[in-house]
MARMAR-840994 format. One line per field, with one value per residue: x, y, z of N, C-alpha, C, O in turn; residue in one letter. Coordinates in steps of 0.001 Angstrom, whole numbers, plus 524288, in hexadecimal, padded with zeros to 5 digits. Atoms other than C-alpha are relative to their C-alpha. Layout:
N
n.x = c(X, ...)
n.y = c(Y, ...)
n.z = c(Z, ...)
ca.x = c(X, ...)
ca.y = c(Y, ...)
ca.z = c(Z, ...)
c.x = c(X, ...)
c.y = c(Y, ...)
c.z = c(Z, ...)
o.x = c(X, ...)
o.y = c(Y, ...)
o.z = c(Z, ...)
code = c(a, ...)
! end
This chain:
188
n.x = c(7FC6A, 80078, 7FD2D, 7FB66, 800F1, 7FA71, 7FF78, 7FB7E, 7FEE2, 7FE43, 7FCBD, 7FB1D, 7FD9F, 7F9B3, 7FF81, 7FC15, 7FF6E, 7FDD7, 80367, 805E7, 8039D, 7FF6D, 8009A, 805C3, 8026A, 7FE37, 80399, 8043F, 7FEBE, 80051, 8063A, 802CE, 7FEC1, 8016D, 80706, 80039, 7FE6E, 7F8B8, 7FDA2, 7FD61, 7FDBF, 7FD39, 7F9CF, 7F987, 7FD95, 80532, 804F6, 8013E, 7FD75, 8012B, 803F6, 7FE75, 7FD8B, 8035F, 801AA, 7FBAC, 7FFA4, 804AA, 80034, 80422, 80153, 800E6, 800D3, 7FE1C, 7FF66, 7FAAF, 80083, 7FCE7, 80133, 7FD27, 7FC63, 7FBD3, 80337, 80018, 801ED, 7FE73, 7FFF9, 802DC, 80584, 80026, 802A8, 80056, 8033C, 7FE4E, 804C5, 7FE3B, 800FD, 800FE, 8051F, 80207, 7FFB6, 80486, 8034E, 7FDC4, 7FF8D, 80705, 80362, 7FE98, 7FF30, 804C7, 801D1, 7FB25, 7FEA1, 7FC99, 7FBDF, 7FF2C, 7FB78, 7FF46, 8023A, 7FF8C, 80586, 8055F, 8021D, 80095, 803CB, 803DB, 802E6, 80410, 805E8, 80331, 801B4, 8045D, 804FE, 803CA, 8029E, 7FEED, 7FF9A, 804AF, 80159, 7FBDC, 7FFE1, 7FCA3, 7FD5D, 7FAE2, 7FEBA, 7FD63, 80241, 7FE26, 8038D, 802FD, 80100, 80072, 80593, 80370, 80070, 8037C, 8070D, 8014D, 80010, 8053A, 802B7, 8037B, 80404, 80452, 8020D, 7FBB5, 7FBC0, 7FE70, 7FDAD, 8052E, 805E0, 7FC6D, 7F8FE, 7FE29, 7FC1C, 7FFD9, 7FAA4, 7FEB7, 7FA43, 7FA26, 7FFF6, 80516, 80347, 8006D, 80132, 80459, 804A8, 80173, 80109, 8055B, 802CD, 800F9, 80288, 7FC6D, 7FC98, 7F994, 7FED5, 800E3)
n.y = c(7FDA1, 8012A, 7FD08, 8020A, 8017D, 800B5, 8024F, 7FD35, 802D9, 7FEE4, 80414, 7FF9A, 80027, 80260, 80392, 80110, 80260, 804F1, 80089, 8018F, 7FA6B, 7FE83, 804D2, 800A1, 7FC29, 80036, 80368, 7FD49, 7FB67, 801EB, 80097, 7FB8F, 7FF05, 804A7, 7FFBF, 7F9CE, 7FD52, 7FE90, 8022B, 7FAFE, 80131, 7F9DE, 7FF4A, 7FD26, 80448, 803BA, 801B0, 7F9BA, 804B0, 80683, 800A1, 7FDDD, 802AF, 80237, 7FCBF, 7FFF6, 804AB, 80165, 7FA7D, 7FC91, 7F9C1, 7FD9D, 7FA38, 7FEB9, 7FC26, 7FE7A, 7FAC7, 7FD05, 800F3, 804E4, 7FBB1, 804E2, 80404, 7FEB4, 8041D, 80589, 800E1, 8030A, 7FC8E, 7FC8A, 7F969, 7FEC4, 7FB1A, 7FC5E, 7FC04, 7FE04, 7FF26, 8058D, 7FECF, 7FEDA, 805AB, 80388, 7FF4F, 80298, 80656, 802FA, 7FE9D, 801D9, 80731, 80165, 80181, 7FFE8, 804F8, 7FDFC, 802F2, 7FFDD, 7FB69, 7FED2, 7FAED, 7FE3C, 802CD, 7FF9E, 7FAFE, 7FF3E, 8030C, 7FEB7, 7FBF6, 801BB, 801C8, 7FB6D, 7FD1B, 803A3, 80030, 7FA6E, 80095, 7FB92, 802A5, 80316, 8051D, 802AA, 80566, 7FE8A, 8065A, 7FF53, 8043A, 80311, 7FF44, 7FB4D, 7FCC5, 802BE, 7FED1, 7FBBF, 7FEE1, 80281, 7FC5C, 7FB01, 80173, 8032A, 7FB36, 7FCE4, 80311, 7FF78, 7F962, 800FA, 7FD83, 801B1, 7FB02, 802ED, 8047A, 80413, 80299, 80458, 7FF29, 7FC56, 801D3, 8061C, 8022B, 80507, 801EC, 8004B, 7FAFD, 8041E, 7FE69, 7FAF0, 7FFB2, 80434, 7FD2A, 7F92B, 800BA, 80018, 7FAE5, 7FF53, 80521, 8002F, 804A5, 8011F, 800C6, 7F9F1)
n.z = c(7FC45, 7F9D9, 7FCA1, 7FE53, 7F8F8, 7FC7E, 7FAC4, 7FB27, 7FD15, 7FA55, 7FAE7, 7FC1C, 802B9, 7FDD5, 802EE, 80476, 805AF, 7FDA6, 7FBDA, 801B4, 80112, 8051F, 80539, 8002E, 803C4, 80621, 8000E, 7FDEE, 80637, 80648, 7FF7B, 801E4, 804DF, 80349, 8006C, 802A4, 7FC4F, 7FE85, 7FA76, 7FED2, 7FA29, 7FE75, 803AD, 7FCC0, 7FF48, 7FBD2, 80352, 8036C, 80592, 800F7, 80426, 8052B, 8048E, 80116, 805B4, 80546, 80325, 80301, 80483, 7FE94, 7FF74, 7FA5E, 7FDB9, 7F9AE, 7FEEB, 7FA15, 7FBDC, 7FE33, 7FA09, 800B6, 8034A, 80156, 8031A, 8068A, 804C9, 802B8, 80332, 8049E, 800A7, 8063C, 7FF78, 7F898, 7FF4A, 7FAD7, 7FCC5, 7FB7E, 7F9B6, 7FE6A, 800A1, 805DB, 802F2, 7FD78, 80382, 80584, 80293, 7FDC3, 8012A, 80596, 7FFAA, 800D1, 7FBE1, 7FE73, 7FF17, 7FC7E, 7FEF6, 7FA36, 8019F, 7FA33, 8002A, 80573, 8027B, 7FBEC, 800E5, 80631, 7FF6E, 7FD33, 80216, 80422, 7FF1E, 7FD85, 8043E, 800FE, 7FDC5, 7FDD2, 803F8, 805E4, 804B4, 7FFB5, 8032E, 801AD, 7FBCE, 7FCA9, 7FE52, 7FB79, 80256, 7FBC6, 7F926, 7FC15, 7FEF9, 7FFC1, 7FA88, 80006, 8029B, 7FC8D, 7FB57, 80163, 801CA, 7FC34, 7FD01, 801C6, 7FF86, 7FBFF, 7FFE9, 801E1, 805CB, 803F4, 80455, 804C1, 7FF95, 7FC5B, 801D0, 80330, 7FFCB, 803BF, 80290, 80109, 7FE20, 802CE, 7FECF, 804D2, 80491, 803DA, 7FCDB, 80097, 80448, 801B2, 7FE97, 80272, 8046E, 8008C, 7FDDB, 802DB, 8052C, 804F3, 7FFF0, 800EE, 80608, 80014)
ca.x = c(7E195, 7E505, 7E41B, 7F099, 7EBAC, 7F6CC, 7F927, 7FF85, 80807, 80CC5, 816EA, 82479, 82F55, 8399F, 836F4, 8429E, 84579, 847C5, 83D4E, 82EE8, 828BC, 82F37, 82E16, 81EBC, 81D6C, 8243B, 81B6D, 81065, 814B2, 81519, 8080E, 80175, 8091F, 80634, 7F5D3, 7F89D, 7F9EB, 80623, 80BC4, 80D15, 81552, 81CAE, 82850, 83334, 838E7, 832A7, 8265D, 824EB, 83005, 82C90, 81EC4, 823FA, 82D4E, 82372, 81CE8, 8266E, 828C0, 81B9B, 81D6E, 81403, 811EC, 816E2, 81685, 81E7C, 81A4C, 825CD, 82769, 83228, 82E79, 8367A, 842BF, 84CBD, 84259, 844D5, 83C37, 83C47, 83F1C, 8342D, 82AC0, 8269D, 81F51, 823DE, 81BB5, 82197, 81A78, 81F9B, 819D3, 81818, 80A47, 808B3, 80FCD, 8070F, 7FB1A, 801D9, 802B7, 7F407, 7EEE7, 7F66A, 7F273, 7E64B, 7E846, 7F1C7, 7FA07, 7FFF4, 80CF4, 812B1, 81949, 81C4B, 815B6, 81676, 80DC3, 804C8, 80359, 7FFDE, 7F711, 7EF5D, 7ECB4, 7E790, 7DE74, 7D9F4, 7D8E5, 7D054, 7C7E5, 7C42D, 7C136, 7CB95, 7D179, 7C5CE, 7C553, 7D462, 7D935, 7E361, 7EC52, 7F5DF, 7FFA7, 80351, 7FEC2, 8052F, 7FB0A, 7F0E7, 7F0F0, 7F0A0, 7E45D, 7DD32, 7DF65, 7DAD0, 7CCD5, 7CBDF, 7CD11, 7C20D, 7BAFC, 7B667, 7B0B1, 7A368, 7A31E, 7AC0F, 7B572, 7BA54, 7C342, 7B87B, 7ADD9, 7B8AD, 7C75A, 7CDF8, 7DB4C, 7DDD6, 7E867, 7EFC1, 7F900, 80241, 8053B, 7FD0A, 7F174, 7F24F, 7F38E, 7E9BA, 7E0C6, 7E337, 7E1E8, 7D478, 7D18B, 7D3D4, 7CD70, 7DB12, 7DE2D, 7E8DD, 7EF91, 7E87A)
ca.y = c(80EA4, 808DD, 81012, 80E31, 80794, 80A6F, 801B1, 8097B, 8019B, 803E0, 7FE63, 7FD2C, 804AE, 7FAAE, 7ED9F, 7EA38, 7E345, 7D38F, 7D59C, 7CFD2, 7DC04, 7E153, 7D54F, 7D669, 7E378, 7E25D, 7D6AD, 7DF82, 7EB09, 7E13A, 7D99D, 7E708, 7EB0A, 7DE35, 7E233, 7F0E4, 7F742, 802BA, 801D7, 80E39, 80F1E, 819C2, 81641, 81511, 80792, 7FB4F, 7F608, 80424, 7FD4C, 7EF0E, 7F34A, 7FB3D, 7F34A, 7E819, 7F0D5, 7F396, 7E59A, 7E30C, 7F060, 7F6E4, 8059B, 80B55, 81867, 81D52, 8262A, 82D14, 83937, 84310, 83FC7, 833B2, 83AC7, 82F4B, 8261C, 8227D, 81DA5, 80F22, 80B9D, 8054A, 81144, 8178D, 8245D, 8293F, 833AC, 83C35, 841EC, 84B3F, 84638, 83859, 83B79, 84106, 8337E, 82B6A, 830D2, 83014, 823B6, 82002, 8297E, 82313, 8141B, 80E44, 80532, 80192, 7F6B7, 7F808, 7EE90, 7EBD1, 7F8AF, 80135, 80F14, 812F1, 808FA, 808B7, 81763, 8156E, 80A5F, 811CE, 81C52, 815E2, 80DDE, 81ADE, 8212D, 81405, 813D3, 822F6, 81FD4, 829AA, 81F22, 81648, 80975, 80739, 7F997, 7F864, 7EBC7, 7E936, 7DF20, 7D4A0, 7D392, 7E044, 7E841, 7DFBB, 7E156, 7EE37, 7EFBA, 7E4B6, 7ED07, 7F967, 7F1D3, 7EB1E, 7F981, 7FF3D, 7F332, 7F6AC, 80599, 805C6, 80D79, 805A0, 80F32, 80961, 7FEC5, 7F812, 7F93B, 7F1F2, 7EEE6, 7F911, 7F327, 7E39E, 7DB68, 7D27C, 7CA3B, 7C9B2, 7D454, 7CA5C, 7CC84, 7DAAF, 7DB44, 7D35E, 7DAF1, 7EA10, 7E3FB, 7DE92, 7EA7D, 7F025, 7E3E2, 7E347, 7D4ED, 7CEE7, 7D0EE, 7DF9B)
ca.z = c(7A2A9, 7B00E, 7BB9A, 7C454, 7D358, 7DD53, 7E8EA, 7F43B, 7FAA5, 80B3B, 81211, 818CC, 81287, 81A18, 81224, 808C0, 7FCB3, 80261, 80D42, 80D61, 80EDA, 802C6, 7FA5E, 7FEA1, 7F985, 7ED8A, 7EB96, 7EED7, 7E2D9, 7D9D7, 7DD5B, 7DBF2, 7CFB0, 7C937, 7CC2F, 7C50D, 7D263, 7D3D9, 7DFE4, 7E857, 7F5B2, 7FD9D, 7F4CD, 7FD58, 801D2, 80868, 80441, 7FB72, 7F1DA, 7F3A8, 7ED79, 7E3BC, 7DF0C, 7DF7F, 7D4CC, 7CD18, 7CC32, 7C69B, 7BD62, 7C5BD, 7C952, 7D5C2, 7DE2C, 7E9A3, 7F191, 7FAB4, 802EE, 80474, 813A8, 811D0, 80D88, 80D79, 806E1, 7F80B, 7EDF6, 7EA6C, 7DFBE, 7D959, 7D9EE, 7CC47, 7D116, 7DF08, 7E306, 7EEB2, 7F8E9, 80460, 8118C, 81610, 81774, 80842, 80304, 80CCD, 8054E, 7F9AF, 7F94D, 7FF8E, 7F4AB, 7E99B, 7ED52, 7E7B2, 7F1F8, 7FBD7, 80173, 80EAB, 80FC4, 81E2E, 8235B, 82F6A, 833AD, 82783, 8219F, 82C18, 82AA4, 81B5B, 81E2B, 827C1, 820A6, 81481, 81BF6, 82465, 8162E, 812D5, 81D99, 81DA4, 80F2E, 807FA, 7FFBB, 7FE8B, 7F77E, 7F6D0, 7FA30, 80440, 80744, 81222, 80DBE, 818E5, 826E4, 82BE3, 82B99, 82F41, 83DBD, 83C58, 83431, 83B45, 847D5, 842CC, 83D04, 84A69, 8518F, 84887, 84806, 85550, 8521E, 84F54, 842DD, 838F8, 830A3, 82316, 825FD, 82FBF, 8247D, 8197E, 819B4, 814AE, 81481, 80F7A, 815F4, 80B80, 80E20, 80245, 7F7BE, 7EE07, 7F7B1, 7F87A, 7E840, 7E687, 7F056, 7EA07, 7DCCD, 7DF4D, 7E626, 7D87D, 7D0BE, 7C9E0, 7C52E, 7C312, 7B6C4, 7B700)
c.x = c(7FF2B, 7FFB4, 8021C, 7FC58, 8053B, 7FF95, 803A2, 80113, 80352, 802C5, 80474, 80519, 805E6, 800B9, 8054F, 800DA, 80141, 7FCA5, 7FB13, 7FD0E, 8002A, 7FD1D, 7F8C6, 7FD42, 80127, 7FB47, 7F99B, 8002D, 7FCE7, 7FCAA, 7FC9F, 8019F, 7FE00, 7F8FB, 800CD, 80119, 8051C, 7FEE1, 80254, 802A3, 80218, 80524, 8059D, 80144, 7FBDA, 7FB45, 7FDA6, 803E6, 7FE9F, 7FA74, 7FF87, 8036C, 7FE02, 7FC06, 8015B, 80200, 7FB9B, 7FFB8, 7FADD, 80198, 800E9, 801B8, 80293, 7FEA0, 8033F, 7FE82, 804B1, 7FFA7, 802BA, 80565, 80533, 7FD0F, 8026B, 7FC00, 80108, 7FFF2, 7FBB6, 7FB21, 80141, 7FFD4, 80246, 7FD2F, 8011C, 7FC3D, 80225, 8009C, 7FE8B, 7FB1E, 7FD5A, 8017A, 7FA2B, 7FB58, 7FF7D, 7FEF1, 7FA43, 7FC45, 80151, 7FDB0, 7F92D, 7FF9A, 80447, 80133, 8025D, 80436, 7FFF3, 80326, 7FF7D, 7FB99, 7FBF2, 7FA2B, 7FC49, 7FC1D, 7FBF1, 7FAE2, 7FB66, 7FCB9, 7FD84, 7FDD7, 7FDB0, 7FD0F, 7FAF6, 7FD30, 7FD0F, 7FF83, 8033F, 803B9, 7FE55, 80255, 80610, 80197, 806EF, 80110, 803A3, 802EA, 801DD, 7FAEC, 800E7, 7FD29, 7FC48, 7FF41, 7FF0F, 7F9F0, 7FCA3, 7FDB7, 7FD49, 7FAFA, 7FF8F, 7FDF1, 7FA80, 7FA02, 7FB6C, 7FD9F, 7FA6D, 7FD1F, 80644, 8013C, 80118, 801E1, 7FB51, 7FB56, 80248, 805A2, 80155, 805CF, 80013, 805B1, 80180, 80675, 80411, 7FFB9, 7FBC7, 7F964, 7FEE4, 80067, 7FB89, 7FC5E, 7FF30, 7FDB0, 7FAC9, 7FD65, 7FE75, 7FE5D, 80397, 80047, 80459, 801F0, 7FD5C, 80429)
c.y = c(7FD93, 804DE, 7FCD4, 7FEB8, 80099, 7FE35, 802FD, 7FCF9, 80280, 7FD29, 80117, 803EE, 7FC5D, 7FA4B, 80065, 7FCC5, 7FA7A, 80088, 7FD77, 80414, 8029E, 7FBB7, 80156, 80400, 8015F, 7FD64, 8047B, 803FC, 7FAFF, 7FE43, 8056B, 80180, 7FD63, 801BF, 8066E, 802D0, 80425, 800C9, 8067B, 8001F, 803F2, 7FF64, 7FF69, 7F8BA, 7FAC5, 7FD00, 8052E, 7FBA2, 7FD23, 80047, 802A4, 7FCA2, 7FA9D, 80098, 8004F, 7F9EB, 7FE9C, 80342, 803E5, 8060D, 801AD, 8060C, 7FE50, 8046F, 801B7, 804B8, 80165, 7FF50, 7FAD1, 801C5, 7FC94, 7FACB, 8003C, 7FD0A, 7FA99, 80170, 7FED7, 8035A, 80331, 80577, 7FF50, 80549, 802A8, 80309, 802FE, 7FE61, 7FB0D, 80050, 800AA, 7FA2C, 7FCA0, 7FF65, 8007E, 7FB6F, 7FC85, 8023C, 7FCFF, 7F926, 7FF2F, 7FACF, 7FF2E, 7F9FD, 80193, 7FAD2, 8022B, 80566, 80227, 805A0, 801D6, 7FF91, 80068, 805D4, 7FF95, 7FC01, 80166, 80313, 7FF6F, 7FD3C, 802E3, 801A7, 7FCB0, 80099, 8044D, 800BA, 804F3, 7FC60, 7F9A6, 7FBB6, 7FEAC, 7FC65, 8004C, 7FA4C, 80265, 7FC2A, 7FD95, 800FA, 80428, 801E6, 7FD66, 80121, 805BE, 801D4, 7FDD5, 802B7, 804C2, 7FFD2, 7FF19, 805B0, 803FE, 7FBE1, 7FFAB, 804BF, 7FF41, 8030A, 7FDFF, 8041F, 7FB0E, 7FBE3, 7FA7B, 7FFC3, 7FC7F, 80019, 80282, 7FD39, 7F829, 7FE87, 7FD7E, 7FF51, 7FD79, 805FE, 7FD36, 800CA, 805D8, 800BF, 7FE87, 804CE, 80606, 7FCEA, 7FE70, 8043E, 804FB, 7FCFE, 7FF93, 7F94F, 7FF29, 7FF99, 805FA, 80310)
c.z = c(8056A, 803AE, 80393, 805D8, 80266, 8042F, 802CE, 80221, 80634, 80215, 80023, 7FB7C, 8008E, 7FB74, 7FC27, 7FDD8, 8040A, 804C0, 7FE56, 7FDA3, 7FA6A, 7FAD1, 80036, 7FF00, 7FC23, 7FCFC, 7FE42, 7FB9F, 7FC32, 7FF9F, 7FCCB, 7FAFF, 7FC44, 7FF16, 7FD0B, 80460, 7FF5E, 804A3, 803CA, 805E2, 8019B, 7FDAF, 8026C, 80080, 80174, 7FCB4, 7FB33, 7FA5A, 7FF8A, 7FB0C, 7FAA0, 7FC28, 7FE59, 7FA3A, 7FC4F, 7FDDA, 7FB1C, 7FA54, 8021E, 80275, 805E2, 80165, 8045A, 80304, 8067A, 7FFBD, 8000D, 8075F, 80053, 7FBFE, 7FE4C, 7FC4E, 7F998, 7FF57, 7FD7A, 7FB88, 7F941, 7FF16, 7F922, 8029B, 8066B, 7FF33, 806B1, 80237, 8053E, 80534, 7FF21, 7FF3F, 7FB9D, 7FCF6, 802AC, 7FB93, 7FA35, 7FC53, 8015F, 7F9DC, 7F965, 7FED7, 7FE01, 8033F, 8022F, 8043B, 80610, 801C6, 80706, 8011E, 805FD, 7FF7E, 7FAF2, 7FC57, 801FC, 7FF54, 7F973, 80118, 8034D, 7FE84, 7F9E6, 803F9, 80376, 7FA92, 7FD3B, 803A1, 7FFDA, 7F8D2, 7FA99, 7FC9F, 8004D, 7FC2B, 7FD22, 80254, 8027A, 802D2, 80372, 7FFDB, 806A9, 80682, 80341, 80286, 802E1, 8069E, 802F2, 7FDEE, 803EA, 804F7, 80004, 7FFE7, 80624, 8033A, 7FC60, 80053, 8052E, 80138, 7FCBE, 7FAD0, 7FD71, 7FC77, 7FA45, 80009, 802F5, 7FB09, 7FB67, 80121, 7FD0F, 7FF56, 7FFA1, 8011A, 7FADD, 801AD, 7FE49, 7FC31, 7FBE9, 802DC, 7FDD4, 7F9B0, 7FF3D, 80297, 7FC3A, 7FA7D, 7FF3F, 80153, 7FB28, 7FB74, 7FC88, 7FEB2, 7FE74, 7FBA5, 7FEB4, 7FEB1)
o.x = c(7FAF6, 80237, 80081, 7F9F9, 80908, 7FCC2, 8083A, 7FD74, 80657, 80156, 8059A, 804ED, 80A07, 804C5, 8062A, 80018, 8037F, 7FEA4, 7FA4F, 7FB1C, 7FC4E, 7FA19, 7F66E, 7F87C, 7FEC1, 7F861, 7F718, 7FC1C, 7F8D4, 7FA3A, 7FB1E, 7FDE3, 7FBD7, 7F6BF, 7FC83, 804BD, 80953, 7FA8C, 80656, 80033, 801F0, 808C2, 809BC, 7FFAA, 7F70B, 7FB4B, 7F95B, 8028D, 7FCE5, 7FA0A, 7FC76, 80314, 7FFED, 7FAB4, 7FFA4, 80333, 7FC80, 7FDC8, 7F814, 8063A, 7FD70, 803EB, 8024F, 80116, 802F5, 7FB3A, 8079B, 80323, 800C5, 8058D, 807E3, 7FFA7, 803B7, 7FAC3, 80443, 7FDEB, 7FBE2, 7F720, 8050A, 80391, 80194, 7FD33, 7FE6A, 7F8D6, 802B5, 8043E, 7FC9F, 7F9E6, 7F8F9, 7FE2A, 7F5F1, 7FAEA, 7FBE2, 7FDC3, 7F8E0, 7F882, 7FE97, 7FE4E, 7F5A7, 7FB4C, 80847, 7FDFE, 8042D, 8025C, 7FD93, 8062C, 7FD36, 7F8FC, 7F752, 7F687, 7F855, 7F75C, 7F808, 7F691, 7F756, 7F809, 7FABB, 7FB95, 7F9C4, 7F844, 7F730, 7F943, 7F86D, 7FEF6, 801C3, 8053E, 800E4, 80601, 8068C, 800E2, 80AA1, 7FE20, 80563, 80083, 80395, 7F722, 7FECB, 7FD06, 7FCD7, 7FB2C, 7FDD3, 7F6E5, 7FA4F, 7F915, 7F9E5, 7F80B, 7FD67, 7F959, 7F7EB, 7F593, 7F715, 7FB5D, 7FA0C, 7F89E, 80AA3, 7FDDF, 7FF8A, 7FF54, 7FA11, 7F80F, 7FF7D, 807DD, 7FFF2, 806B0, 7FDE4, 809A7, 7FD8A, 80A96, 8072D, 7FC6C, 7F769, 7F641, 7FC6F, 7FC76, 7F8BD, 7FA65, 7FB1C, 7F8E9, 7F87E, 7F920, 7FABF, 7FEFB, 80235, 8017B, 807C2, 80060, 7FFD3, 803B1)
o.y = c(7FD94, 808DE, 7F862, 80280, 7FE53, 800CA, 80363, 7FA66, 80622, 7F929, 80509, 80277, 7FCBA, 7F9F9, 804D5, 7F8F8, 7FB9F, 7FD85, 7FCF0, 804EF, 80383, 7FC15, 801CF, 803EF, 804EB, 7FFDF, 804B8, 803D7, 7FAA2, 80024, 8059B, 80175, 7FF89, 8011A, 80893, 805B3, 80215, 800FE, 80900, 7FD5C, 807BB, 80268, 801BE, 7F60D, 7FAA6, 7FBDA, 804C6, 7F872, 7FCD6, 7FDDC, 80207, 7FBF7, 7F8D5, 7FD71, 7FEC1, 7F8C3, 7FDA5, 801B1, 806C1, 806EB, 80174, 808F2, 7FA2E, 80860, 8005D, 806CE, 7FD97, 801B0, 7F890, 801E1, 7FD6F, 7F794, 8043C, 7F93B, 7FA19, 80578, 7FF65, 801D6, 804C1, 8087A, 7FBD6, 80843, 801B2, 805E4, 7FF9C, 7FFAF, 7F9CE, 7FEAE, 7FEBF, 7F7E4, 7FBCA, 7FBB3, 7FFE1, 7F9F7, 7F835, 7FF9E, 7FCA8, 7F65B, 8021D, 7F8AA, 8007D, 7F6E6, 80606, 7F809, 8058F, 8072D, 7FFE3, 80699, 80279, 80239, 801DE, 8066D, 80252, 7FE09, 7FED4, 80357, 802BD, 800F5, 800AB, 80179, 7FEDC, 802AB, 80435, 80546, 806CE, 7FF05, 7F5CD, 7FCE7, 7FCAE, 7FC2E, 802B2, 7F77E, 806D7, 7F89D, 80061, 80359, 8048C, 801C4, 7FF88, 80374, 806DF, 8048A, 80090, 80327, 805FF, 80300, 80318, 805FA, 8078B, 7FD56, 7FD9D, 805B7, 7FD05, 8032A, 7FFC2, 806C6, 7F682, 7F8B2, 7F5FD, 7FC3F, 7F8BA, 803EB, 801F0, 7FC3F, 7F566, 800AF, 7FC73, 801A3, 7FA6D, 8097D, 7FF1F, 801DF, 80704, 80379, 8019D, 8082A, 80796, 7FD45, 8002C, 80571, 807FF, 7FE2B, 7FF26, 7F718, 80231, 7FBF0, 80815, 807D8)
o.z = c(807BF, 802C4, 80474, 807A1, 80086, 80718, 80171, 803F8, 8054B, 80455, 7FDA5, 7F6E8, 7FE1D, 7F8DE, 7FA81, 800B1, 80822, 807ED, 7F99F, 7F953, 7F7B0, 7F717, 7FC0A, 7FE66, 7F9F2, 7FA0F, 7FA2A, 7F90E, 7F9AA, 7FBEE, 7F83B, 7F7F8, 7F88C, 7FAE1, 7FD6B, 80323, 7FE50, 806B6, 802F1, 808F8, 7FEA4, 7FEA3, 80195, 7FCD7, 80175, 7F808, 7F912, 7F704, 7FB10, 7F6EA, 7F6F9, 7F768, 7FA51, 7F6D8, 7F818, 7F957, 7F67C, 7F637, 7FF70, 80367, 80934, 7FE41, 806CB, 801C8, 80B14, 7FCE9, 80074, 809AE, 80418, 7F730, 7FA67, 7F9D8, 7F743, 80200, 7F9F3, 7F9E0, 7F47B, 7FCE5, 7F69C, 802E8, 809AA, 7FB6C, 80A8E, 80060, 8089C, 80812, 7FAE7, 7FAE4, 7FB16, 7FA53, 8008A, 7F887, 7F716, 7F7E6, 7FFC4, 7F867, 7F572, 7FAF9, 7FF78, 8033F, 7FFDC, 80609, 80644, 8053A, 80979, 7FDD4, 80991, 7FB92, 7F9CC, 7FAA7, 7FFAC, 7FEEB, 7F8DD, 80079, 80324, 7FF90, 7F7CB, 80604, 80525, 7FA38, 7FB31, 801C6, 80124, 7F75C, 7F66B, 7F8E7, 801A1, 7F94E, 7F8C8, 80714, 8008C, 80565, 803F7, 80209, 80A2D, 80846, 8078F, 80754, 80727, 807A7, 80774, 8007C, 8071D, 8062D, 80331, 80200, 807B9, 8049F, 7FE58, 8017B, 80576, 8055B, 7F880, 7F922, 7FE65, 7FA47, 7FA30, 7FD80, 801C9, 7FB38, 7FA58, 80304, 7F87E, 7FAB6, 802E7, 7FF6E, 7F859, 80282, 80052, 7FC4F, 7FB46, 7FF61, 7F9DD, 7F947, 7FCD6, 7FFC6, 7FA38, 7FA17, 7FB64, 7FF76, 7FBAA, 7F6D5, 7F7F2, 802CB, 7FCEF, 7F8F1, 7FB27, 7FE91)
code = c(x, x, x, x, x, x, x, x, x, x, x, x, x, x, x, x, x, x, x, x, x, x, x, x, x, x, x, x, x, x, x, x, x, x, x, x, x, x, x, x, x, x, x, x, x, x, x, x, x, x, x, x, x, x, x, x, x, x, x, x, x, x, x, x, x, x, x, x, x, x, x, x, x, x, x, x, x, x, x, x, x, x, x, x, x, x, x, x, x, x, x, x, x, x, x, x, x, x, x, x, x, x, x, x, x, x, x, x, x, x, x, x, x, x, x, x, x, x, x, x, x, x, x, x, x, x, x, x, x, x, x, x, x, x, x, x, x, x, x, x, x, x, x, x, x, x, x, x, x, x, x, x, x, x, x, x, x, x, x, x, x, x, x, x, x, x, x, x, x, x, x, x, x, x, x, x, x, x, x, x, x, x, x, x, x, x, x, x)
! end
């Protein structure tokens, strides 16, 4: 018997079908699908479809999780299980508590919000030893800045004693990294 790993994936819901962004999280489903991974996202448009239906290309396993707090939102398409949740806040954690690890694509607020609060939840150690990619350069100036600003307190917190999140800078990258992170190979 396998058990199922789920990659949470974060990012923009603006991306659309014939954009980079999209194409690079479609890309990004199906990578992960192809390693056994299902694919979980807030389900709604944007990089949420691109990596779902990335998935579904591969024949892989995905989750949406949406909110009644998003009342004009639909459901992509390419989700198997949606799992509804009331309050922006209850999906959020939803979707942090469903991910055995997580990806954070380029994105606005939104993302930023989601990305902050898994690597708060990593450094204060309540979901320990999950690996955590950030696809592209977006992020990157953002993180850097943060280490640099703790870097100078004299009692290091989590991130200062290892990296908690890993830049990569393709979807092939970021597969590659979760999958070693679970010793899957290729063809697994």
């Amino acid at each position: 018997m396998t058990t199922e790993r789920v990659v949470t994936i974060f990012g923009s819901s603006r991306p659309r079908e014939g954009e980079a962004e999209y194409a690079e999280a479609r890309l990004l489903g199906r990578l992960l699908a192809e390693r056994g991974f299902a694919v979980c996202s807030g389900g709604y448009a944007g990089v949420m479809e691109a990596v779902s239906r990335g998935a579904k290309d591969a024949g892989g396993k995905t989750y949406g999780v949406t909110a009644e707090f998003f009342r004009a939102a639909v459901c992509n398409a390419w989700i198997d299980v949606e799992i509804r949740k009331q309050t922006w806040e209850q999906r959020l954690f939803e979707l942090i508590r469903r991910g055995d690890a997580y990806v954070a694509c380029r994105g606005g607020t939104g993302t930023l919000v989601e990305l902050a609060v898994v690597w708060e939840m990593m450094n204060k150690g309540v979901v320990p030893g999950k690996p955590f990619a950030v696809l592209g350069e977006f992020w990157v100036p953002i993180i850097e800045r943060v280490r640099e600003v703790e870097r100078g307190h004299s009692s290091p917190w989590g991130e200062a004693r290892s990296r908690l999140i890993h830049p990569a800078a393709s979807p092939l990258e970021a597969a590659e990294f979760l999958a070693a992170a679970f010793s899957i190979s290729p063809g697994d």
